[in-house]
C-alpha positions in Angstrom: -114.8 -59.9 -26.0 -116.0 -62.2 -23.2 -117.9 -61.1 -20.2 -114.8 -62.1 -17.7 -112.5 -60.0 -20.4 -115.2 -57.0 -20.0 -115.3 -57.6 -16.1 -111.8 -57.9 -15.8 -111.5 -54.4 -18.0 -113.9 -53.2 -15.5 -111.9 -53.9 -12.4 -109.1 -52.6 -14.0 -110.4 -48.8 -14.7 -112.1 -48.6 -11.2 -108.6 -49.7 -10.0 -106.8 -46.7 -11.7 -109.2 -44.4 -11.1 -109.5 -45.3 -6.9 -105.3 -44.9 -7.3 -105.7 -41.4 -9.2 -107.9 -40.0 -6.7 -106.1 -41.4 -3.6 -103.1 -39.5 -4.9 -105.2 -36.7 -5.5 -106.2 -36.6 -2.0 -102.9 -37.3 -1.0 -101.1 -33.7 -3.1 -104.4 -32.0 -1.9 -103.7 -33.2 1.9 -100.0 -32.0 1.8 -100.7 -28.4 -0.5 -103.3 -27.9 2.9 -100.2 -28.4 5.4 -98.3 -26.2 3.5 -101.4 -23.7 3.5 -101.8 -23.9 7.3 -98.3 -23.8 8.2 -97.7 -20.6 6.3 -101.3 -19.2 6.6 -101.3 -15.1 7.1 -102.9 -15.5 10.0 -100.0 -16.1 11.7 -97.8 -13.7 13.2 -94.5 -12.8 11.7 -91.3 -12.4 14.0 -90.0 -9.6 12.1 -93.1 -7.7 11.7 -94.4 -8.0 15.0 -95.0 -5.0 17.2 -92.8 -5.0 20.1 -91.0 -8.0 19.2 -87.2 -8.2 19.8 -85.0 -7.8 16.6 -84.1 -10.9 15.0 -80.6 -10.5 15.4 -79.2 -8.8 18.6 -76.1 -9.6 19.7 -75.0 -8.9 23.7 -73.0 -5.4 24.1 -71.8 -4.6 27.5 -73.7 -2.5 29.7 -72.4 0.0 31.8 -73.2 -0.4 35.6 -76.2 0.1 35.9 -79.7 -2.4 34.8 -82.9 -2.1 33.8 -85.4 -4.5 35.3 -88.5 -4.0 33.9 -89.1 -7.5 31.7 -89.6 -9.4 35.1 -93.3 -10.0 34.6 -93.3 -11.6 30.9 -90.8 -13.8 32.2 -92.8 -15.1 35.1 -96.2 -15.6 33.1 -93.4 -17.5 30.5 -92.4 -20.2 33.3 -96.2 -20.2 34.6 -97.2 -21.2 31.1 -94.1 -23.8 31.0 -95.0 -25.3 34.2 -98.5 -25.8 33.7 -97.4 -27.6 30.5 -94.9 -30.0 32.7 -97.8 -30.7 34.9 -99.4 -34.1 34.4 -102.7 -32.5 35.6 -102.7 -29.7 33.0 -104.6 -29.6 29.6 -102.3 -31.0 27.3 -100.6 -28.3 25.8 -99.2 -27.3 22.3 -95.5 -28.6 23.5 -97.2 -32.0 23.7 -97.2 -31.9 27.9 -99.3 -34.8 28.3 -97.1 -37.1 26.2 -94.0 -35.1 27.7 -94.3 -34.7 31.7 -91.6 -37.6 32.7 -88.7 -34.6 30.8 -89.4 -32.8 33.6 -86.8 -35.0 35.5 -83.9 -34.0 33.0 -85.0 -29.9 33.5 -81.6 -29.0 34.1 -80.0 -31.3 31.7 -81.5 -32.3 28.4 -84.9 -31.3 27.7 -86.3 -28.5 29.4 -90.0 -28.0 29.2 -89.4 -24.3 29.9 -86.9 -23.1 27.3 -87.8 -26.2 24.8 -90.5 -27.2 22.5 -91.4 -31.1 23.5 -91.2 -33.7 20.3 -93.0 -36.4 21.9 -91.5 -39.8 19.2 -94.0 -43.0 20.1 -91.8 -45.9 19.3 -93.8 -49.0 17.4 -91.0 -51.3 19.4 -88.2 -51.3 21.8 -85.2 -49.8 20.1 -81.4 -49.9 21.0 -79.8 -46.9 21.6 -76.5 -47.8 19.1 -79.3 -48.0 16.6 -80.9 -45.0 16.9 -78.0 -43.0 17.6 -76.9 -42.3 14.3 -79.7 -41.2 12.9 -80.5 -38.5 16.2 -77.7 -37.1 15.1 -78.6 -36.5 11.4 -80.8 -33.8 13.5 -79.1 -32.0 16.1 -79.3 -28.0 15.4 -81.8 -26.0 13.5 -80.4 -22.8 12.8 -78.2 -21.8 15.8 -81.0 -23.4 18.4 -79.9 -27.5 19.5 -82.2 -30.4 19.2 -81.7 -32.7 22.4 -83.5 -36.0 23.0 -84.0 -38.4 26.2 -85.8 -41.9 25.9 -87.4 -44.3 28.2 -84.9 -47.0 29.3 -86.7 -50.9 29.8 -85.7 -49.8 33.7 -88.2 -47.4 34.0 -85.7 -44.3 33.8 -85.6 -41.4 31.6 -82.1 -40.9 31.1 -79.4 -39.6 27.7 -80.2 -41.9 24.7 -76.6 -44.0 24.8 -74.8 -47.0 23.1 -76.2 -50.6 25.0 -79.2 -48.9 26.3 -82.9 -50.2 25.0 -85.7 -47.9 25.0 -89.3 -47.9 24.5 -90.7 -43.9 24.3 -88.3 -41.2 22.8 -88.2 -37.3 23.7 -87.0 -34.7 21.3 -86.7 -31.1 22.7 -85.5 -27.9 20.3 -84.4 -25.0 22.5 -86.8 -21.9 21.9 -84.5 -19.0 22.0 -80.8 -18.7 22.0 -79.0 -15.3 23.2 -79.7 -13.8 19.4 -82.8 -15.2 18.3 -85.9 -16.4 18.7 -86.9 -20.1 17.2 -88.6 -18.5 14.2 -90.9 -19.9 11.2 -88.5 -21.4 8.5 -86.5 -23.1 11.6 -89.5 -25.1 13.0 -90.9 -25.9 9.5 -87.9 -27.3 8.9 -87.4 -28.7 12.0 -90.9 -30.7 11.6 -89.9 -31.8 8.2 -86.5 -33.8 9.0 -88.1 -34.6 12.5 -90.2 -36.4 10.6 -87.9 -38.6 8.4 -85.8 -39.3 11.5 -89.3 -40.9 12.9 -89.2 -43.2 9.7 -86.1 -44.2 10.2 -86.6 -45.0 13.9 -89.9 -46.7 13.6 -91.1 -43.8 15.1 -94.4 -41.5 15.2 -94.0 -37.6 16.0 -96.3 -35.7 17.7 -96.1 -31.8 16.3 -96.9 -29.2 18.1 -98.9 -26.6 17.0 -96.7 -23.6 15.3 -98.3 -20.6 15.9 -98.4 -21.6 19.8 -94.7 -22.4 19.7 -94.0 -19.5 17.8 -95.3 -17.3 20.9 -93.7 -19.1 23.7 -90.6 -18.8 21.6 -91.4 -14.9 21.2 -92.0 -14.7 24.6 -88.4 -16.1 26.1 -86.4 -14.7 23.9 -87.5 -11.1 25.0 -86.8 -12.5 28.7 -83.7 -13.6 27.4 -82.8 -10.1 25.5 -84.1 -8.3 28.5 -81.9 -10.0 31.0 -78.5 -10.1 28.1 -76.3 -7.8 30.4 -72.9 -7.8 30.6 -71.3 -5.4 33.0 -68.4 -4.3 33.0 -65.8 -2.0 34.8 -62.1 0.1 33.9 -59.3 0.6 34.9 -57.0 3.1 34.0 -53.6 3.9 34.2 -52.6 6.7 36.2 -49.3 6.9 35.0 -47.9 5.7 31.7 -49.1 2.9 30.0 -48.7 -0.9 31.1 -45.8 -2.8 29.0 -48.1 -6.2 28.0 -45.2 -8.0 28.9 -44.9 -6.5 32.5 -48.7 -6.8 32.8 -49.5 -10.6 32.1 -47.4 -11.2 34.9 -49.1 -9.0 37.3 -52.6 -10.6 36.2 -51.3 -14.3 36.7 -50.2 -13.3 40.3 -53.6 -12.1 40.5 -54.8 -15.7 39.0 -55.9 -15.0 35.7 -55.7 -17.5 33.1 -54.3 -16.4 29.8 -56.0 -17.6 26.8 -54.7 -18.5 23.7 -56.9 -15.8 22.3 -55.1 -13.2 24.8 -58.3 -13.1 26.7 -58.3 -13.6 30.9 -60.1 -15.3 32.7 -60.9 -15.5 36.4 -61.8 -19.1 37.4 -63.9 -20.4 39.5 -62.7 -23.3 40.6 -64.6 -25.9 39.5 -63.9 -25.3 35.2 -65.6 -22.4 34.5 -64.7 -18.8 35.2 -66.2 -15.8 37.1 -65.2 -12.8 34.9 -62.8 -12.0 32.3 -60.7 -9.0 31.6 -59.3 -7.6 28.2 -56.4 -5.3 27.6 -58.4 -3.5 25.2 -55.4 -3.5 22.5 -54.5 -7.1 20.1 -52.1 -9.2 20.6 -49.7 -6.9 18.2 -49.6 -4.0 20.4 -46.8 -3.8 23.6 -48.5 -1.3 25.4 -52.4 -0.3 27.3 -53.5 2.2 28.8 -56.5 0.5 29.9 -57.9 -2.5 31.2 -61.5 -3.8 31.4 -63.4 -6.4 33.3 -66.2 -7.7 32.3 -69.2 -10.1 33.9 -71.6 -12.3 32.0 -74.2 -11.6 34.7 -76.8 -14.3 33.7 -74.0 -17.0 33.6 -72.5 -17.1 37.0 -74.3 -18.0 40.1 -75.4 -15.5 42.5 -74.1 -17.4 44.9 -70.6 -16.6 43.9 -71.3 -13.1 43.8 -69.3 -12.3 40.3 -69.9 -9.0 40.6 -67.9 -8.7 44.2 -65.1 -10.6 43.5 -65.0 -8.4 40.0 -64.7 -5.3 42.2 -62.8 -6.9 44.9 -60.3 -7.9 42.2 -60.2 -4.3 40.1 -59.2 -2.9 43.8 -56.5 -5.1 44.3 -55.1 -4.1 40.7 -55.4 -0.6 41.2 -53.1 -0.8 44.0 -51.2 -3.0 42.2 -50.7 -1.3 38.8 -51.2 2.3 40.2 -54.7 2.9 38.3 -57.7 4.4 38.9 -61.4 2.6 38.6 -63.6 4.2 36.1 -67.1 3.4 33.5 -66.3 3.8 29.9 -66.5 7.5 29.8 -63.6 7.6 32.4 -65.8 9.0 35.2 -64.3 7.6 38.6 -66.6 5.1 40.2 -66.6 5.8 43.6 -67.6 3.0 46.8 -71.0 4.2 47.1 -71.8 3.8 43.1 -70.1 0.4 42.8 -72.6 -0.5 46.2 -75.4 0.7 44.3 -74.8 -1.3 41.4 -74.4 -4.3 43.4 -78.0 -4.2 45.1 -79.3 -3.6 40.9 -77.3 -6.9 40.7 -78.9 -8.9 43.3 -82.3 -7.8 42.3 -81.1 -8.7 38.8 -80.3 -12.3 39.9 -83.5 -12.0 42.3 -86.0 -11.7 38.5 -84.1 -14.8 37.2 -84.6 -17.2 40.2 -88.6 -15.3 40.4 -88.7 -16.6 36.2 -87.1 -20.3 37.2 -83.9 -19.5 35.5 -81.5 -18.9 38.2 -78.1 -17.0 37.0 -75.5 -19.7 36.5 -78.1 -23.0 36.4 -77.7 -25.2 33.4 -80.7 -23.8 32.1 -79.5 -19.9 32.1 -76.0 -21.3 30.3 -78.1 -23.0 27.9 -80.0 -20.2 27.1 -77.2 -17.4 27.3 -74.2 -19.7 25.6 
């Protein structure tokens, strides 16, 4: 064997062996993630003391509210906007790389009820060629991924068809009316995040979990603790309403019948103020009973649901010959239906104080 034969032989093992070890390194790098991302030091939504059950779906309240989850809410937008503020530490939602989706608060990507996914682009990108692959990631679990990018203008503005871009902004809401953004979600949410970057020509910045995990904790309890639904009766005094008499009577009142038998009070400008259910399916002629009912957190204070809810139940007790009354069929009387309005307006007054106003684009996000 000839010394170049021997050198060459050489070259070749130190070769193999600098590959082995690289992807060595490389399985013990990713085992480590894994380690760190579900290390038992960090907290577990279901197990935590206090925390709000994983799954708690809205039930309607009778009139009356409890306001004592005010003060978590407010230290929850203080945190949030400290992390839009360019002067701030950069923060686990990635606020330094983030601060210009402050602009779209009340559209797309909230720094208050989202986590920030900062995307560095290596180059300019067209928006009809990004598109498709945004949209491979779009929910995790039931909580929506959004994204905004940097147009050549100088705007922040909806990723769309013709536009160019040269930064990119994911955002994944935090909490949703029933849950919190828990462990499995984000892990899986950083794991296609990331092959979405690849495919963009993109590099993510992550934010930490355990620090997401809390603020996420932290609005969804605001979010459970301001879930109300209130609702009043009405009751026949006499016999029961014929269904067929009474859809009448409600579209003279200007409900709008649903195909799903609900009504629905609009409010003029394609939404609606409150509904009202007849309490029986669409198989049944007759009710005894009616009920409306307000999503509190979803309509403005400025349109004062809960007025034009009692203002309407008046008008249909005169109308229908019924009698207002809570679910146990105790009569509300003036001065209780008052009393509940002032807990409403100190309801909506803890939702503006937390910089979620009842009926803003962020409140329907999170209460949808």
């Amino acid at each position: 064997m000839t010394d170049l034969q021997m050198t060459l032989f050489g070259a070749g093992g130190v070769f193999i062996v600098g590959v082995f070890s690289y992807n060595k390194w490389q399985e013990h790098k990713a085992k480590k993630s894994v380690e760190r991302a579900f290390s038992s030091d960090h907290d577990d939504v279901l197990m935590r003391a206090g925390a709000a059950p994983a799954s708690a779906p809205a039930a309607r309240h009778e009139p009356s509210f409890d306001l004592g989850a005010a003060p978590e809410a407010a230290a929850h937008a203080a945190a949030a906007t400290d992390a839009a503020d360019p002067a701030a530490e950069p923060a686990a939602r990635g606020a330094d790389a983030a601060t210009p989706a402050a602009e779209l608060a009340t559209s797309l990507v909230d720094p208050l009820i989202d986590c920030l996914l900062p995307l560095a682009l290596e180059a300019p990108v067209r928006g009809d060629k990004i598109l498709p692959v945004l949209q491979t990631l779009r929910l995790v679990g039931n909580k929506p991924v959004h994204y905004i990018g940097l147009h050549v203008n100088g705007d922040w503005e909806a990723i769309t068809h013709g536009g160019v871009y040269t930064q990119l902004q994911g955002g994944v809401q935090l909490a949703s009316r029933t849950t919190a953004l828990n462990e499995l979600e984000y892990s899986e949410l950083v794991t296609r995040l990331r092959v979405v970057a690849d495919d963009i020509g993109a590099e993510p910045e992550i934010p930490d979990m355990i620090e997401v995990m809390a603020e996420a904790r932290t609005l969804h309890r605001f979010v459970a603790g301001h879930d109300a639904q209130l609702g009043v009766n009405l009751h026949s005094n006499g016999a029961p309403w014929a269904i067929s008499t009474l859809i009448g009577a409600l579209e003279k009142q200007g409900f709008d019948v649903r195909p799903d038998g609900r009504f629905v009070m609009p409010d003029g400008e394609g939404g609606f103020l409150f509904s009202l259910s007849t309490n029986v399916t669409l198989a049944e002629e007759t009710t005894a009973r009616l009920t409306l009912l307000l999503d509190v957190p979803c309509v403005a204070s400025a349109r004062d649901g809960f007025g034009a809810m009692v203002a309407c139940a008046k008008s249909l007790v005169a109308r229908l010959d019924a009698t207002i009354v809570d679910d146990s069929n105790q009569a509300l009387s003036d001065a209780a239906l008052a009393e509940i309005a002032g807990q409403v307006r100190e309801f909506y007054q803890e939702m503006e104080g937390a910089d979620i106003p009842a009926g803003s684009p962020r409140a329907l996000r999170l209460f949808s």
